[in-house]
C-alpha positions in Angstrom: 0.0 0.0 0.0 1.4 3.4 -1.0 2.2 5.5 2.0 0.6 8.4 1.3 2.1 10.7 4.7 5.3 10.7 2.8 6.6 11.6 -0.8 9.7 12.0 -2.1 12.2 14.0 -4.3 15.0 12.9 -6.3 17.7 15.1 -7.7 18.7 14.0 -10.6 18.9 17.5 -13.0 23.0 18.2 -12.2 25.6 18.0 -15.4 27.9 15.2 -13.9 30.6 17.8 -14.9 33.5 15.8 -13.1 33.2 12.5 -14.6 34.4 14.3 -17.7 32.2 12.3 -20.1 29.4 13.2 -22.2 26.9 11.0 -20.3 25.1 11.8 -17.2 26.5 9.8 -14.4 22.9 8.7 -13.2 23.2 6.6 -16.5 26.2 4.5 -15.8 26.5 0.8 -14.6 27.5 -0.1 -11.3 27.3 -3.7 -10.3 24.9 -4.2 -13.2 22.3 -1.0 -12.6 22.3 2.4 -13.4 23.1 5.0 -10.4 20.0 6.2 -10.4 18.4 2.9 -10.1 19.5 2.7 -6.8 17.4 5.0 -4.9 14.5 4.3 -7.1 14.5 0.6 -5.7 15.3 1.5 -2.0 12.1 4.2 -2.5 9.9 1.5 -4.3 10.7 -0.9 -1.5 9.2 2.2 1.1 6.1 2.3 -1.2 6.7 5.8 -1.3 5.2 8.4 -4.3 8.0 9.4 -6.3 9.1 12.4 -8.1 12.5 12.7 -9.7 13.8 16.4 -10.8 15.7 15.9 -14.3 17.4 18.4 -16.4 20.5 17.4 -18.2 20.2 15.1 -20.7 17.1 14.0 -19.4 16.2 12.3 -23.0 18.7 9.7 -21.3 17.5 9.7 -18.1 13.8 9.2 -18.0 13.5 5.9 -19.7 15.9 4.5 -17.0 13.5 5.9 -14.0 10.0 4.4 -16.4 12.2 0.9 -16.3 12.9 0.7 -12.2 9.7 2.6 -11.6 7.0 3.5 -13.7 5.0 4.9 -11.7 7.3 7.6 -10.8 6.3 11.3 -11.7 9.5 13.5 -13.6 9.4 17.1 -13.4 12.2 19.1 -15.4 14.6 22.1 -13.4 15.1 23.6 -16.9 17.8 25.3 -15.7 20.6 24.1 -12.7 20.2 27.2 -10.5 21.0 24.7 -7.0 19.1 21.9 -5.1 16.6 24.9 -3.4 15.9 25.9 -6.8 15.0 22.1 -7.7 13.3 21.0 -4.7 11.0 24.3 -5.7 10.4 23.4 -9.4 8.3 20.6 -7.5 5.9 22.2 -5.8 3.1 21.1 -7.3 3.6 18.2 -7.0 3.4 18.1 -3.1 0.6 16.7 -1.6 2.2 14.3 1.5 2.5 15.3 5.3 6.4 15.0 4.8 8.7 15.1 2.1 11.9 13.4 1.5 15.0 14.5 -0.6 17.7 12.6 -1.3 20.9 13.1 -4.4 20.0 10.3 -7.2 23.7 8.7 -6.6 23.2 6.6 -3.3 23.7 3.6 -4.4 25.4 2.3 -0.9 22.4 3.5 0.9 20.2 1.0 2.6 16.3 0.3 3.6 17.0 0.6 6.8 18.4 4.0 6.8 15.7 5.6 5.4 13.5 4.0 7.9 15.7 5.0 10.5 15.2 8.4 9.6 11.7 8.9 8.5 10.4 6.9 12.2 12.8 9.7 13.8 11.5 12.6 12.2 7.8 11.3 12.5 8.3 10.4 16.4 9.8 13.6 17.4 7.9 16.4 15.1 11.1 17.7 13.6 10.7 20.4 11.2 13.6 18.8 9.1 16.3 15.6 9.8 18.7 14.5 8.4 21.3 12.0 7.6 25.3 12.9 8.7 28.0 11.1 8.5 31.4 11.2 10.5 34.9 11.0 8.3 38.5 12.5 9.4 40.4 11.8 6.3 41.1 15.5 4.7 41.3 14.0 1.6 37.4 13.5 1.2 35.7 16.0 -0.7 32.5 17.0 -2.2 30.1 17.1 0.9 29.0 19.9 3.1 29.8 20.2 7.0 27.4 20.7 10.0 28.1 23.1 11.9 26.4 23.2 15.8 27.1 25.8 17.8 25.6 26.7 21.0 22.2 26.9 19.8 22.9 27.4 16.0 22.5 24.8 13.6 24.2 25.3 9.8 25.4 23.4 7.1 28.3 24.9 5.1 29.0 23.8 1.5 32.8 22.5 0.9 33.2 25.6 -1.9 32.3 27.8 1.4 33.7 26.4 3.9 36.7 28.0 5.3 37.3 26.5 9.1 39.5 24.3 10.3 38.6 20.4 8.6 39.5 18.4 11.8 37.5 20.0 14.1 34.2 19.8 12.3 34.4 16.3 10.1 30.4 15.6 10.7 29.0 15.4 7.0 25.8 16.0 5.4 24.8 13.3 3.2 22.1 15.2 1.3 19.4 13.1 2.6 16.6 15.0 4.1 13.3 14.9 5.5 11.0 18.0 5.9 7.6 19.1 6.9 5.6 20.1 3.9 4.7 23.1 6.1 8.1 23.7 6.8 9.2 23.7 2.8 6.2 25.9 1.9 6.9 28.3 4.5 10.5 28.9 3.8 11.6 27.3 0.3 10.2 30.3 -1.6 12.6 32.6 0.8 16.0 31.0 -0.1 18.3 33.7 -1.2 20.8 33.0 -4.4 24.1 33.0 -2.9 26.0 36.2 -4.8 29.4 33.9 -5.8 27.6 30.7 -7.8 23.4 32.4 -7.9 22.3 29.1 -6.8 19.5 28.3 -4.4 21.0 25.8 -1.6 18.7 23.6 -0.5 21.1 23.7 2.9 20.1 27.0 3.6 17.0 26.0 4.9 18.9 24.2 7.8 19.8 27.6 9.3 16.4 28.7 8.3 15.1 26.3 10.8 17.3 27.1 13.0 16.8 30.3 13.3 13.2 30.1 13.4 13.6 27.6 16.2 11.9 24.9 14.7 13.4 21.4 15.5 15.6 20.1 13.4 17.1 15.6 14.1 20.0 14.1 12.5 21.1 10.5 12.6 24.5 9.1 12.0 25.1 6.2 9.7 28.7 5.1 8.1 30.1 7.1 5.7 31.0 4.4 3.2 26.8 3.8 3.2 26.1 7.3 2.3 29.3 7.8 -0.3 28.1 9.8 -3.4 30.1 9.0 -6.4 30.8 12.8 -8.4 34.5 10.7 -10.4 34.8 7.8 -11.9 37.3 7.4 -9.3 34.4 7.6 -7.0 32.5 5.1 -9.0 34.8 2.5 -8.8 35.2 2.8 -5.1 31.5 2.7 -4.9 31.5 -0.6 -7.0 34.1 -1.9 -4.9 31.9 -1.8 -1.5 28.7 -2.7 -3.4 30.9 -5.9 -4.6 32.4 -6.6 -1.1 28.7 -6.0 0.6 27.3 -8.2 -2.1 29.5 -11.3 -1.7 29.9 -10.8 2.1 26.2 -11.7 2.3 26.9 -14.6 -0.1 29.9 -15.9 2.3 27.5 -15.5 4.8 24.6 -17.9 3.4 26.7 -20.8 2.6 28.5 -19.4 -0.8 32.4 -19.8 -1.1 34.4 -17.6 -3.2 38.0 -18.7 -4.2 39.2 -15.1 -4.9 36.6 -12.8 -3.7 38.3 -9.9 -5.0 38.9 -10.9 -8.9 34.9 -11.8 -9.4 32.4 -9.5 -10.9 29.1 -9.8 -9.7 25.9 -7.8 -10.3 23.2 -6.6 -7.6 20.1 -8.8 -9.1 22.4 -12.3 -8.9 21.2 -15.0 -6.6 23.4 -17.7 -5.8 22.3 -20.9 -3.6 24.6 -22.6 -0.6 27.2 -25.0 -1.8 28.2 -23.3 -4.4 31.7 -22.5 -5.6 32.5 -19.6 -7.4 36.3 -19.3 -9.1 38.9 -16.9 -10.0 37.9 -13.8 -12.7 34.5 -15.5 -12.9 31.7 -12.0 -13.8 27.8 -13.3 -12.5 25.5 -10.6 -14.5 22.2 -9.3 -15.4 20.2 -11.3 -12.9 22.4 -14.8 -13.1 20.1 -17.1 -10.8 22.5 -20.0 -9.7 21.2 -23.4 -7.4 22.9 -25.0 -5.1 25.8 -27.2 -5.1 27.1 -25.6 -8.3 30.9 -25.0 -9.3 31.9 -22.1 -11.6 35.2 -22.5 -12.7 37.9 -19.6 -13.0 36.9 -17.1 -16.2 33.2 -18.3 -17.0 31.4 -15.3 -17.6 27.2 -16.1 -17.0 24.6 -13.3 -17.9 21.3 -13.2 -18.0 21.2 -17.3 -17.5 19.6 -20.0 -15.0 21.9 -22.7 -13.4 20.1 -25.2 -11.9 21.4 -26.9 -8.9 24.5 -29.6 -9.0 25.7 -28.0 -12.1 29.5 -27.6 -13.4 30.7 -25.0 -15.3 34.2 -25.8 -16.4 36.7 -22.4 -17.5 36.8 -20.3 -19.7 32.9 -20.8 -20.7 30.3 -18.4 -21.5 26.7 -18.2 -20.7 24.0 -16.2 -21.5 20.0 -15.8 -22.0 20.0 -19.5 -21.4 19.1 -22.1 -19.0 21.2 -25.3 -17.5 19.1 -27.8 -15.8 20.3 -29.8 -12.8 23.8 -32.1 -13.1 24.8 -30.9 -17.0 28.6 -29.7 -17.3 29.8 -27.2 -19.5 33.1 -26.5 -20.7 35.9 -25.7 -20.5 35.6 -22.7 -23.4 32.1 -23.7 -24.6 29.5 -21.1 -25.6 25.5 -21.0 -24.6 23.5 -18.6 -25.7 19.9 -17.1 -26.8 17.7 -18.9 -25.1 19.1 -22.1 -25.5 18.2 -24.8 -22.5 20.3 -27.9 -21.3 17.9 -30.7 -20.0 19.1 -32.8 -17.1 22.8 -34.0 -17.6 23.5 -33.1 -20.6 27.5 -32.6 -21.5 28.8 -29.8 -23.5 32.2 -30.0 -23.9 34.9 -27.9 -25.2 34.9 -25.5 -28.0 30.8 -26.9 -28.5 28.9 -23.3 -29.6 24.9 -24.0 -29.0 22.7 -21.3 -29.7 18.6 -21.0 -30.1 18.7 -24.6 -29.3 17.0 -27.3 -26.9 19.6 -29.9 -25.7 17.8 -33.3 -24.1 18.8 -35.2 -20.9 21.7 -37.0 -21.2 22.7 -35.8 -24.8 26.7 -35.2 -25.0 28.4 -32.9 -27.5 31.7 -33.2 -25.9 34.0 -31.6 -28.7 34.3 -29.2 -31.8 30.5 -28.8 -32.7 28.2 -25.7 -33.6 24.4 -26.9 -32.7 22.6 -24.1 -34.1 18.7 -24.1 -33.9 18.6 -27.5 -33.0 16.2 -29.4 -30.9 17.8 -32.7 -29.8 16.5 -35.2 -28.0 17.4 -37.5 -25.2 20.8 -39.8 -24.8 21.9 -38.6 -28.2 25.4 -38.7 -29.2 27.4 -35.8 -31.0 30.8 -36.2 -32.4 32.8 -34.0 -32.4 33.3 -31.6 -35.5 29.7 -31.9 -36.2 28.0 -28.8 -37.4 24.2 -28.4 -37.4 24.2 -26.2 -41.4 21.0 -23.8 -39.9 21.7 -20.7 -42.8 21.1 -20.7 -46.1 22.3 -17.4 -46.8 18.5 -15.5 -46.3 16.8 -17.5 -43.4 17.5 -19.9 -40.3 15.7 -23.2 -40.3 16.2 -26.0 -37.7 17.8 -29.1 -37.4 15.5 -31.9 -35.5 17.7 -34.9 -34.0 15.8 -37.3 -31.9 16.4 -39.5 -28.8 19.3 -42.0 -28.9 20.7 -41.1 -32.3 24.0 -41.2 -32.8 25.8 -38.2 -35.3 29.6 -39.5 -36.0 32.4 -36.9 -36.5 32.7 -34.4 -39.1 29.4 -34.6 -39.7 27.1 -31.5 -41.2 23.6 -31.7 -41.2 21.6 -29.1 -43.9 18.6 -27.8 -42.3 15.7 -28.0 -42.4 16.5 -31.7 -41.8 15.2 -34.5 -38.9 17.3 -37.3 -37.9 15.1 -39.9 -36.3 15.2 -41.6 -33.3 17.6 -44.1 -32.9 19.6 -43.7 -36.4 23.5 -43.2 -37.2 24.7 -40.5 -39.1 28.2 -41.9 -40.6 31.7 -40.1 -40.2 32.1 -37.4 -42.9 28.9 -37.1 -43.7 26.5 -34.5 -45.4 23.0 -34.9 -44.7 20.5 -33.5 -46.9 17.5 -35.3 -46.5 15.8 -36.6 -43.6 17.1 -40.0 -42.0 14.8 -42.8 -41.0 14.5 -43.5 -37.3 17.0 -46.7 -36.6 18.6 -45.9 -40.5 22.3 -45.7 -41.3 22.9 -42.5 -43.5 26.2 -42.0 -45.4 26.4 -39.6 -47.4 30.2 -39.0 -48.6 32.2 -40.7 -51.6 32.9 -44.6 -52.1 36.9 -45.0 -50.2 39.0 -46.2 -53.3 42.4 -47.8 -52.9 44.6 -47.7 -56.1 47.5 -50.3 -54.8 51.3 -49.3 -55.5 50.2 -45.9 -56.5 51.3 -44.1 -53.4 55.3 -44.6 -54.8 54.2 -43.2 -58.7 52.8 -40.4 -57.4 55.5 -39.3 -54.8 57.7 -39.9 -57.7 55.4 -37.5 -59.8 55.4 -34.6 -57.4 59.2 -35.2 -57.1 60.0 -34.7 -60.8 58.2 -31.5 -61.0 59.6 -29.7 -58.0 63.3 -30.8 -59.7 62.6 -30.7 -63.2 65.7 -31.8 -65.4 67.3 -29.2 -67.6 66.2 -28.8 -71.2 69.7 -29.7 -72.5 69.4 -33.4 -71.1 65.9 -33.3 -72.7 
């Protein structure tokens, strides 16, 4: 049920001028999601109303918020005059008891945070409270400071600030929570500060203060409310999302060999038992069972592993699924939407794509099974190539249970093999083969005795040809 005593605001309008690219940085990946998917998610899981303030590039940015929430309202800032000057392009939007603002690039934030500050604010009647973090290191930059003293509360912005760092290291986050009341009363009075002729949306921190109206904070650890204004910043960010994502994987029954050389995405589920190698990535909502072992370099996206599964190196999933107790690999290839029924083998250097693979079936070398749908207990030799192009259109290949296709074979779809039958060694099939036949389809063997020693004798004379005065 949507709470409807709370709304909130995301700000999401800035030029992401320090990643020096030409992208927003709302729009890049981390762990597998854009930055701004992040907060949408956390305020989805709140079932709270939704507004999100674009304005650079927002032709990029608003089909990214419809895809992690649709039912999120966008209004633009047309032009970047500060977060006050955002949070009041909203305005008529408002319509909850309270209204929370947060920077679109939390994407170390959690649930609980939130919930830790919106059950503050509501159980003490704050006019605003917010979220501060504690950090020495003079080396971080980018956030503003709070400031208490005596009976003064303020937030100064790092571009203003001008005391001493180590005696006031307590940071704004940029997470807020305000009284509607509060916002409509003194929003509309923000001043542009003369040196930038932006509205701060800190400003009204002081505002409240000097109108004595209560103002909470709460303290959380700075690496969960880490914005991310560099690349740098992003990969640091990705780091801890990586090390919070497999920490809670360790924790349910999930061993790593190398923690730190896998890449693994936010939406990957992985069951207990499971072994997961060196360099191996897990992407685009990888579901893997239990009792599975990924060997080093496998890369999986977009796929289903069922449980007691092997995945030998150097192999590559994707948009497929791999029932319970196949192996695949080492440096085999699955992908779009193919599906590996119970114990099937797919060995190395096997390509399968836009194909069903039965129970039991083993193409343990060399092969490219193209759309194919093969049966049960069927054989593959190695070298065999299902033929599924004809230059304008795909067509498929149809092998049935317990046949048996012998190496170097190529099979010219649209073509069945039936159940039961032998494709020969060598072999070009054409035309459908009988269930329990024997198809050969390559030249008669002919052995032409002594010949061996003409012919060598042949290609000897014309490499050394004798010279014409002996002719």
């Amino acid at each position: 049920m949507l709470n409807t005593s709370l709304q909130a605001l995301i700000l999401a309008a800035g030029k992401s001028t320090r990643f020096n690219t030409t992208a927003t940085k709302l729009t890049f990946s981390l762990c597998g999601q854009e930055l701004i998917a992040f907060p949408l998610q956390l305020l989805k899981s709140l079932n709270v109303h939704t507004t999100v303030i674009v304005g650079y590039q927002k032709e990029l940015l608003i089909p990214v918020i419809q895809k992690y929430m649709p039912s999120a309202q966008w209004v633009e800032q047309p032009h970047q005059k500060g977060t006050g000057h955002a949070v009041l392009c909203t305005q008529d939007t408002w319509h909850a008891d309270n209204i929370l603002v947060l920077n679109g690039d939390v994407p170390l934030l959690h649930k609980e945070d939130l919930e830790k500050l919106i059950q503050k604010h509501i159980s003490t009647g704050a006019a605003v409270s917010c979220i501060a973090t504690y950090n020495a290191d003079p080396s971080v930059t980018g956030y503003g400071r709070i400031i208490i003293q005596e009976e003064k509360t303020c937030i100064v912005e790092q571009r203003d600030f001008t005391g001493d760092p180590a005696e006031h290291c307590r940071f704004n986050a940029g997470i807020y929570l305000f009284k509607r009341a509060f916002l409509e009363r003194f929003l509309p009075q923000l001043e542009a500060h003369s040196t930038h002729g932006e509205l701060y949306i800190t400003d009204l921190i002081q505002k409240a203060s000097d109108e004595h109206e209560r103002i909470e904070f709460i303290d959380i650890p700075f690496d969960r409310v880490r914005g991310v204004n560099t690349l740098r910043e992003l990969w640091v960010a990705e780091h801890l999302k990586k090390s919070e994502l497999i920490t809670s994987f360790l924790e349910n029954g999930v061993r790593f060999t190398a923690p730190q050389s896998v890449s693994i995405d936010s939406d990957v589920s992985i069951g207990a038992d499971t072994v997961i190698g060196y360099g191996v990535q897990l992407r685009k909502g990888t579901t893997v069972g239990t009792n599975v072992f990924i060997d080093a370099f496998c890369t999986i996206e977009n796929a289903h592993l069922a449980n007691d599964v092997t995945i030998k190196s150097h192999s590559v999933i994707s948009s497929s699924t791999v029932h319970r107790g196949c192996t695949v690999g080492p440096f085999a290839h699955i992908h779009s939407r193919t599906t590996l029924d119970e114990k099937s083998v797919i060995g190395n250097f096997v390509e399968v794509t836009k194909s069903s693979i039965g129970k039991q079936t083993k193409a343990k070398h060399l092969a490219y099974l193209g759309n194919a749908q093969i049966g049960s207990e069927v054989t593959i030799g190695a070298g065999t190539v299902t033929c599924n192009y004809n230059g304008v259109s795909k067509h498929v290949t149809t092998i049935e249970n317990n046949a048996f296709i012998g190496t170097h074979a190529s099979l010219i779809a649209p073509v069945i093999i039936g159940e039961g039958s032998i494709v020969a060694a060598g072999s070009v099939i054409t035309q459908s083969v009988p269930a329990y036949a024997l198809a050969i389809a390559r030249e008669r063997q002919i052995n032409k005795e002594q010949y061996a020693v003409a012919l060598k004798n042949r290609y000897l004379a014309s490499k050394n040809p004798l010279p014409e005065a002996s002719l």
